[in-house]
C-alpha positions as CSV (number, residue, x, y, z in Angstrom):
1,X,22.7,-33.5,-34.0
2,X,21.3,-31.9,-30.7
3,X,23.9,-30.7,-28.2
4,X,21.2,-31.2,-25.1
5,X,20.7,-35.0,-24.4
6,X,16.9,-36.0,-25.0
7,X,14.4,-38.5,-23.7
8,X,12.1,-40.1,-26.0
9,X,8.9,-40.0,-24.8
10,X,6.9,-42.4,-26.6
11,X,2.7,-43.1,-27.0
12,X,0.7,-45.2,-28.9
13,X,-1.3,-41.7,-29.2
14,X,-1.5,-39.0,-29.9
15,X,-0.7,-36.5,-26.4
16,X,-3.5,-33.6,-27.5
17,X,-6.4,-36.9,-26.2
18,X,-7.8,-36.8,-23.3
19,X,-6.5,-39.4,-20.3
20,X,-5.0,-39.9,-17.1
21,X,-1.8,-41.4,-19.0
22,X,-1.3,-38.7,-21.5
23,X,-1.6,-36.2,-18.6
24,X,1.5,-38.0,-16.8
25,X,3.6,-37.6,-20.0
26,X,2.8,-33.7,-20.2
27,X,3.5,-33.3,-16.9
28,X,6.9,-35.0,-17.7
29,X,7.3,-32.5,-20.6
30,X,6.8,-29.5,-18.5
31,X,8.9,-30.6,-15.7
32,X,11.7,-31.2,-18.4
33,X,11.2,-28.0,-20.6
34,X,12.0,-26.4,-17.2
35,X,15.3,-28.7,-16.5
36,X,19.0,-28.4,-17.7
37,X,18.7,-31.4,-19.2
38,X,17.5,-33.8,-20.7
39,X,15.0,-32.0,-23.2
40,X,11.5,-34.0,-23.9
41,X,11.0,-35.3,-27.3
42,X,7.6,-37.3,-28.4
43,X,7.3,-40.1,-30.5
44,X,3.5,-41.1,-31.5
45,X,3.6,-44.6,-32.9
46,X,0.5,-44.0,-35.2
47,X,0.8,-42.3,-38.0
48,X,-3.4,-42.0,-37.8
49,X,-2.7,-39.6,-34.8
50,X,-1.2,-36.8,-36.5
51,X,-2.4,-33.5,-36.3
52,X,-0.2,-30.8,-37.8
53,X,-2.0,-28.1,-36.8
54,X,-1.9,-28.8,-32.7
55,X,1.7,-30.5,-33.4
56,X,3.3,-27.3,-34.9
57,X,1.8,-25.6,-31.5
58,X,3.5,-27.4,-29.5
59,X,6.9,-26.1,-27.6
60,X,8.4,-29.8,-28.2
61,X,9.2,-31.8,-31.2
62,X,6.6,-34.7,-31.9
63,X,7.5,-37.5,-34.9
64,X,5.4,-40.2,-35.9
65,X,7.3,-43.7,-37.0
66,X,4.8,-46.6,-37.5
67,X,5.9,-49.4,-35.5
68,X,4.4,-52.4,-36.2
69,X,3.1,-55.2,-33.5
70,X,5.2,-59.1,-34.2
71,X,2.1,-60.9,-33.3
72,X,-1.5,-60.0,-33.7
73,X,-3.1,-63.2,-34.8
74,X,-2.1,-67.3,-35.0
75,X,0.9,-68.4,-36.8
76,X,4.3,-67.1,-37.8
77,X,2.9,-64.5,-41.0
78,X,2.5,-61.4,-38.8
79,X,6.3,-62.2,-37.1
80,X,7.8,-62.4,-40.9
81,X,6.2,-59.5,-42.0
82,X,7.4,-57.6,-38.6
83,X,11.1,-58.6,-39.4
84,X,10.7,-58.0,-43.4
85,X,9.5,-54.3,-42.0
86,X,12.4,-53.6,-39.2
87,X,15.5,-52.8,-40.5
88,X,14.1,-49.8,-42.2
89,X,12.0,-48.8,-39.5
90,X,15.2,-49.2,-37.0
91,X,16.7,-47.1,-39.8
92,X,13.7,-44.4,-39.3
93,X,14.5,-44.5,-35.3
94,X,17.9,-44.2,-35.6
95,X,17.7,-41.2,-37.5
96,X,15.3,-39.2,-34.3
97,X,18.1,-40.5,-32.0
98,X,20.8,-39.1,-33.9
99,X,19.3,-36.2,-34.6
100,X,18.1,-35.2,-31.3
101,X,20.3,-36.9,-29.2
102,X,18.5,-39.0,-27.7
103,X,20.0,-41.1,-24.4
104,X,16.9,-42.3,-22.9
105,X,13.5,-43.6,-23.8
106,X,10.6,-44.1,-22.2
107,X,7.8,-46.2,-23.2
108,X,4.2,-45.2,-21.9
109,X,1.2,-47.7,-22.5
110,X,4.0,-50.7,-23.8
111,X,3.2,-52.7,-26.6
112,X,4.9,-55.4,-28.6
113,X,6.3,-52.6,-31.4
114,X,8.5,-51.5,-28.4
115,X,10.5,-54.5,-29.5
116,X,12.2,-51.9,-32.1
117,X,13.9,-50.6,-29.0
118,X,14.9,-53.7,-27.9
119,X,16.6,-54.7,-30.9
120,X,18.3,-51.1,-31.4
121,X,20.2,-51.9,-27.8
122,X,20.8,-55.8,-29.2
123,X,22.5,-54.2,-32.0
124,X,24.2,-51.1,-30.4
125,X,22.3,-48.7,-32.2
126,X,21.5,-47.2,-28.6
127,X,23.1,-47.9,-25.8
128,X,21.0,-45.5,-23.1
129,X,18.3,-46.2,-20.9
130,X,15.1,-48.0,-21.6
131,X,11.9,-48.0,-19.1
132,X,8.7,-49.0,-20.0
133,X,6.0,-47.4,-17.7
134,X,2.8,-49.2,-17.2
135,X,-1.0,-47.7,-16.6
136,X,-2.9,-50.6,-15.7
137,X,-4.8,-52.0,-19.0
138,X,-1.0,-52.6,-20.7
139,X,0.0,-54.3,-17.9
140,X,-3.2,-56.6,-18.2
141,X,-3.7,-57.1,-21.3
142,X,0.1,-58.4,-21.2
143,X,-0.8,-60.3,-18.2
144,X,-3.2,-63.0,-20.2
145,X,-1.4,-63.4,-23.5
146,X,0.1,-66.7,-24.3
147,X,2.2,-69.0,-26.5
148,X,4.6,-67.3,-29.1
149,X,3.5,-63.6,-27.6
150,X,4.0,-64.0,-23.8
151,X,7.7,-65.3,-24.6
152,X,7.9,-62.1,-27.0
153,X,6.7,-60.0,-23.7
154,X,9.1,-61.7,-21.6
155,X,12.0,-60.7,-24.3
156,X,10.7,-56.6,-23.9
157,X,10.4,-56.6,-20.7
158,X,13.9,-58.6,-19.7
159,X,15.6,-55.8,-22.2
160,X,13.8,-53.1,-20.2
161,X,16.4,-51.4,-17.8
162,X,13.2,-50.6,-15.3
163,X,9.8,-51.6,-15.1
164,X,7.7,-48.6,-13.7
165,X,4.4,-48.7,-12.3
166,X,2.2,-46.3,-11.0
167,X,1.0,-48.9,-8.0
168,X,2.1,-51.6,-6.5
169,X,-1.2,-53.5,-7.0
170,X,-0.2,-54.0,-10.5
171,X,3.0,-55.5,-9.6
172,X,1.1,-59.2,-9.9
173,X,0.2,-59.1,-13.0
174,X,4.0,-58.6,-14.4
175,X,5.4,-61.1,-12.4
176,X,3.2,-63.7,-13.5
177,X,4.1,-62.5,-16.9
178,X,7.4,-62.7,-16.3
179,X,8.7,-63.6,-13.0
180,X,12.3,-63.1,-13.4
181,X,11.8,-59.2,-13.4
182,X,10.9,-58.7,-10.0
183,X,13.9,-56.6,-9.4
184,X,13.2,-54.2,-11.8
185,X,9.7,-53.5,-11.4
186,X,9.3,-49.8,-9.9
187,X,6.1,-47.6,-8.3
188,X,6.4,-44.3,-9.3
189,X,2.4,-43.0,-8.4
190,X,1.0,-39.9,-10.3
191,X,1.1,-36.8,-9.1
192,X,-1.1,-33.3,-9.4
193,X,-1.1,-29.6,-10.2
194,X,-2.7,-28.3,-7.2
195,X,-2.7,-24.8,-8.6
196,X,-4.9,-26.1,-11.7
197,X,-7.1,-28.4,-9.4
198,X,-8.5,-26.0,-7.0
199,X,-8.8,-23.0,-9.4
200,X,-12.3,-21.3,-9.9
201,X,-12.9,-20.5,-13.4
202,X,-15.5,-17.9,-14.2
203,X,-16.0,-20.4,-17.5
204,X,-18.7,-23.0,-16.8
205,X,-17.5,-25.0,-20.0
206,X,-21.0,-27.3,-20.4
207,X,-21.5,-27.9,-16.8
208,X,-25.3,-27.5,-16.6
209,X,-26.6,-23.6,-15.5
210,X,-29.5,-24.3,-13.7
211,X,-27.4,-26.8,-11.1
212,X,-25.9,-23.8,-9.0
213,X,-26.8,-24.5,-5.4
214,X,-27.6,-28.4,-5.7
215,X,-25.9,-31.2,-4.4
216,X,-23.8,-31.7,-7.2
217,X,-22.4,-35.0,-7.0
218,X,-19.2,-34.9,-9.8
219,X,-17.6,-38.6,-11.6
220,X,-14.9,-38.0,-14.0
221,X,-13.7,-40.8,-16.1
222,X,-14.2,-42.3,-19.6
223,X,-17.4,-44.0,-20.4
224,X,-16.5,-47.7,-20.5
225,X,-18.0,-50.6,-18.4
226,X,-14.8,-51.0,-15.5
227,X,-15.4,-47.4,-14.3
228,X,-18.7,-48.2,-12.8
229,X,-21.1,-45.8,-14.0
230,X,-24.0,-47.7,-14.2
231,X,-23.7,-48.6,-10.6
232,X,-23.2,-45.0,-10.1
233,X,-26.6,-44.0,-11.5
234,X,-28.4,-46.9,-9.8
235,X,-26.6,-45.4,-6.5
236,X,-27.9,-41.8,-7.3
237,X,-31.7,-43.1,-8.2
238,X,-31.6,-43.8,-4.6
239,X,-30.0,-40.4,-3.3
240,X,-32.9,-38.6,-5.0
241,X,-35.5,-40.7,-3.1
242,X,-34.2,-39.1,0.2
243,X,-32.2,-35.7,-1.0
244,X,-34.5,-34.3,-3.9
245,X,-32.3,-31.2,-4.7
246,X,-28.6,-33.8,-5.1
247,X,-27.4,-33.9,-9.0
248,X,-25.5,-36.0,-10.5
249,X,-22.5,-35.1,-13.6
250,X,-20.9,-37.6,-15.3
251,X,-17.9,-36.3,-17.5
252,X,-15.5,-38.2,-19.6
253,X,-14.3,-39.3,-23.2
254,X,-17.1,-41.4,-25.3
255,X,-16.7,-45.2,-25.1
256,X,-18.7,-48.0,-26.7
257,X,-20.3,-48.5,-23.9
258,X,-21.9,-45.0,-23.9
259,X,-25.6,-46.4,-25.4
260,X,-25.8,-48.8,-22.6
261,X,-25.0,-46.1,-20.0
262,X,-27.8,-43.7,-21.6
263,X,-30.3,-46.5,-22.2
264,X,-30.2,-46.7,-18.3
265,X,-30.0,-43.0,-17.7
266,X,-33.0,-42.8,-19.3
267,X,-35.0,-46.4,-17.4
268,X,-33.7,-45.0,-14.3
269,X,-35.8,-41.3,-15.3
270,X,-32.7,-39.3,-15.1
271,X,-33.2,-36.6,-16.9
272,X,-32.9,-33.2,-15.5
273,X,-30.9,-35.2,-12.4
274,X,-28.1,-36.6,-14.1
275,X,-26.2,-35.3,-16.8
276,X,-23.6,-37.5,-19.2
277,X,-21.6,-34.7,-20.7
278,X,-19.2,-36.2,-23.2
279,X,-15.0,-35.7,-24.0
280,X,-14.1,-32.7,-22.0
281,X,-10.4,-31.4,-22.1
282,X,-8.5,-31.8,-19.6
283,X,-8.4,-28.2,-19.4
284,X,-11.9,-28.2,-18.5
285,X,-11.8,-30.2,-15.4
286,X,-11.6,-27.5,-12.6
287,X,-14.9,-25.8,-13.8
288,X,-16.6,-28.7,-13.0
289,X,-14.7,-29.6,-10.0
290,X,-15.4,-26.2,-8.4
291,X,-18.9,-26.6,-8.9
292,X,-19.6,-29.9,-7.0
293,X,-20.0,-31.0,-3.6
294,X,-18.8,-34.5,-3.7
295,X,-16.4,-36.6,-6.0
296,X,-17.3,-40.4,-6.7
297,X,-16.6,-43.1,-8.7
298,X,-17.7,-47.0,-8.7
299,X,-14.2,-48.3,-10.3
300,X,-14.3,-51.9,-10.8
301,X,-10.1,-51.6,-11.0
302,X,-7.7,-48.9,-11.5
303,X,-4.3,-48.1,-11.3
304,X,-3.1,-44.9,-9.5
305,X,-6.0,-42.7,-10.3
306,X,-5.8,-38.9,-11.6
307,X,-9.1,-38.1,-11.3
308,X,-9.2,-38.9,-7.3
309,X,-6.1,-37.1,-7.0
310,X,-7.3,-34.2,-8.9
311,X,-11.1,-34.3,-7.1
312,X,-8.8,-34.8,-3.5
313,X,-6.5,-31.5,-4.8
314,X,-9.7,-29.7,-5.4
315,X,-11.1,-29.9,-2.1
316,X,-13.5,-32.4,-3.0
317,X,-14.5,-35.6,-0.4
318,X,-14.6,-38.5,-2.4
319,X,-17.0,-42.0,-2.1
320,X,-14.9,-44.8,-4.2
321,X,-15.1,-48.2,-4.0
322,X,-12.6,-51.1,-2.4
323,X,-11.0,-51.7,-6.0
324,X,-7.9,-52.4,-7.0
325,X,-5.6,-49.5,-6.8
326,X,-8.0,-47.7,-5.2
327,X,-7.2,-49.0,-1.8
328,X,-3.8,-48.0,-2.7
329,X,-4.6,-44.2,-2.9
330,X,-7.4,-43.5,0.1
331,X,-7.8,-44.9,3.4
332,X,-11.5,-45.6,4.4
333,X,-12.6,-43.2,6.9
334,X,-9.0,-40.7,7.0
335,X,-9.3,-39.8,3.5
336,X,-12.2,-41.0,2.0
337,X,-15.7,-43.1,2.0
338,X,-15.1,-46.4,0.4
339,X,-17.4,-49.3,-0.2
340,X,-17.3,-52.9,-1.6
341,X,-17.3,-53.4,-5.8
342,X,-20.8,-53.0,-7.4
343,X,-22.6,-52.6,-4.0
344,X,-25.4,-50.1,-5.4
345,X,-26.8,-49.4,-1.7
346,X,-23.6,-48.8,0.0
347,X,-22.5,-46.3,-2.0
348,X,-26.0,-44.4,-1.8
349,X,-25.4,-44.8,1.8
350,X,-22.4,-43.1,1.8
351,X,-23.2,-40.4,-0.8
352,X,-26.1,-39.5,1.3
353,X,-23.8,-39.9,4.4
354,X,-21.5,-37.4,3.4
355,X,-24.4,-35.3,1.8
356,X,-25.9,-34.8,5.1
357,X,-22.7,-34.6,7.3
358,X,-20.8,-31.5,5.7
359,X,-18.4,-31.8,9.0
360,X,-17.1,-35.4,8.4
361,X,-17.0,-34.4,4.9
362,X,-14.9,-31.5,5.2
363,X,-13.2,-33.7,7.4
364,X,-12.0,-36.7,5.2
365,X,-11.7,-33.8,2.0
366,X,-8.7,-32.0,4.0
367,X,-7.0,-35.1,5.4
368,X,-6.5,-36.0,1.7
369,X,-5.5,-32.6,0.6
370,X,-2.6,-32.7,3.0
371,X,-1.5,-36.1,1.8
372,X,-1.8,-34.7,-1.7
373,X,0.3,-31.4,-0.9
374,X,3.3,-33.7,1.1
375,X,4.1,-36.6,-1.2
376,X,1.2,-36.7,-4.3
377,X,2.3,-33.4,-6.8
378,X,3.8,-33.3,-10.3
379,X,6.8,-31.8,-8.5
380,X,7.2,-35.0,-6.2
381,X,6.4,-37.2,-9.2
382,X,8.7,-35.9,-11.7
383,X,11.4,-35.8,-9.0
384,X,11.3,-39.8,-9.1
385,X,11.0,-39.9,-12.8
386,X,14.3,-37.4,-12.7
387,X,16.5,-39.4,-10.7
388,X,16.2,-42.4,-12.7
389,X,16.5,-40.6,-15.9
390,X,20.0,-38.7,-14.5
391,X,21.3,-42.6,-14.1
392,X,21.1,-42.9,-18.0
393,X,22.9,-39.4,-18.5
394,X,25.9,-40.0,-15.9
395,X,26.8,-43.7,-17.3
């Protein structure tokens, strides 16, 4: 057994992807790798996910334990095979605890597997602290299940020692699940590396060469429907009828929706304008973000947003929309230009606003970069994620 207490990070992935949620549990890791105590430890719960290569890299164990869903379809078939399955899978858990120790967990993107946990505390197998952290699309997705699997939600979260959040705007949707957990629900926002975000790499990873000196107008975010990019390029198509030399790039990990998205690019005569360049590391970002002019992104919904606060770290003004989340993270006109959901002249009014005004752009773009600096780093974040985690170790 480990001397050093752990904390069991867990994921339903693997933490070498791409994604705003992955990035708050490396940031996690680092923070902790740095601390007395308690030492990060990973737990993927796909075994599809493994990598040895990149997992033997790493400076931090990583195991892999399948844990399997109760309920993923009518009737009781899936819940008999899920307790047929358990005891040697809690057998397979308690193994990693003993042998590194570990005194807390904490669940990122929950699902119904985190059950096992539950039952390991039912059963005093562990007896440290449990918190399951939400992203926005768990807590959702929870949000509208019913029957059988909403009362099996209601047992996770009630076993849960804290509920965290990264905004309060998602607070609704896990009360409604479960009202009686009010008290435990927690916003803990994301934070940012300022040092990484406003870096100038000489690498120009695949941002396009012959964009130096245009506009460049700069979205970052997965391809799927709720991040707004079709409403982005409809936006742009209008920005080029007034400001010829503004460019549009669009970075962010393939999603299904990525035919739809070029189908358009390519009605709306793109090409040469607007570029969809596709599942970029992380690592990549700050090339592109020191190479544009403006941030934006037409969110139908998010939760506490990375790429905002990395764009905002950067130096970047941002145009957003009045989503959810979103109007928890900028204020329209002090930190940024925001306009209504899926309004496609709005927000080529107020690219082409902020295009043409480089004073009230510079303006809102060091407003937020104050914010960022004061209360909205890694540093700040993992302090709030430290304090509850020291609660576990000094029981």
């Amino acid at each position: 057994m480990s001397g050093k207490a752990s904390c069991l990070l867990t994921l339903p992935w693997s933490p070498r992807k791409p994604g705003g949620v992955n990035e708050v549990v490396k940031s996690l890791i680092r923070h902790m790798a740095a601390d007395d105590e308690p030492a990060p430890v990973v737990l993927v719960t796909s075994l599809s996910e493994q990598s040895a290569e990149w997992d033997r890299a790493q400076p931090y164990p990583i195991f892999y334990q399948e844990l399997g869903i109760p309920f993923y379809g009518p009737g009781f078939r899936s819940c008999v095979s899920f307790l047929l399955k358990l005891p040697k899978r809690l057998s397979s858990l308690r193994k990693i605890f003993r042998e590194r120790n570990v005194r807390i967990v904490n669940v990122h993107y929950p699902n119904l597997g985190d059950l096992h946990y539950s039952a390991m505390r039912a059963l005093g197998l562990f007896r440290g602290g449990f918190y399951l952290s939400f992203h926005l699309d768990d807590a959702r997705a929870a949000a509208k299940t019913r029957g059988l699997e909403r009362w099996l939600w209601r047992r996770l979260l009630s076993s849960a020692d804290t509920l965290i959040t990264v905004s309060d705007d998602m607070h609704p949707d896990l009360l409604a699940l479960a009202p009686a957990c009010g008290p435990k629900l927690l916003t803990l926002r994301n934070g940012v590396d300022l040092e990484f975000c406003s870096s100038h790499p000489l690498e120009r990873d695949r941002f396009p060469a012959d964009l130096e000196g245009k506009a460049v107008i700069l979205c970052v975010g997965n391809f799927e429907e709720r991040k707004g990019h079709h409403i982005l390029m409809r936006a742009f198509r209008q920005v080029l009828d007034k400001i010829p030399d503004a460019r549009l790039v669009m970075v962010g990990g393939s999603q299904a929706y990525m035919p739809e998205l070029k189908r358009l690019h390519s009605e709306l005569n793109l090409e040469e304008r607007a570029f969809l360049i596709e599942n970029v590391s992380h690592e990549r970002i700050p090339a592109y973000l020191s190479r544009s002019r403006i941030f934006a992104l037409a969110t139908q919904a998010e939760a506490f947003c990375l790429a905002i606060l990395e764009a905002g770290a950067a130096g970047l003004p941002i145009v957003s929309t009045r989503a959810r989340g979103v109007v928890e993270q900028l204020k329209d006109g002090v930190t940024a230009k925001l306009v209504n959901v899926d309004d496609v002249d709005g927000l080529a009014e107020a690219l082409m606003e902020l295009l043409e005004n480089p004073e009230e752009a510079t303006r809102l773009a060091k407003n937020f970069r104050t914010e960022i600096e004061e209360s909205l780093t890694w540093k700040h974040h993992y302090a709030r994620y430290r304090e509850i985690y020291m609660r576990s170790l000094h029981k």
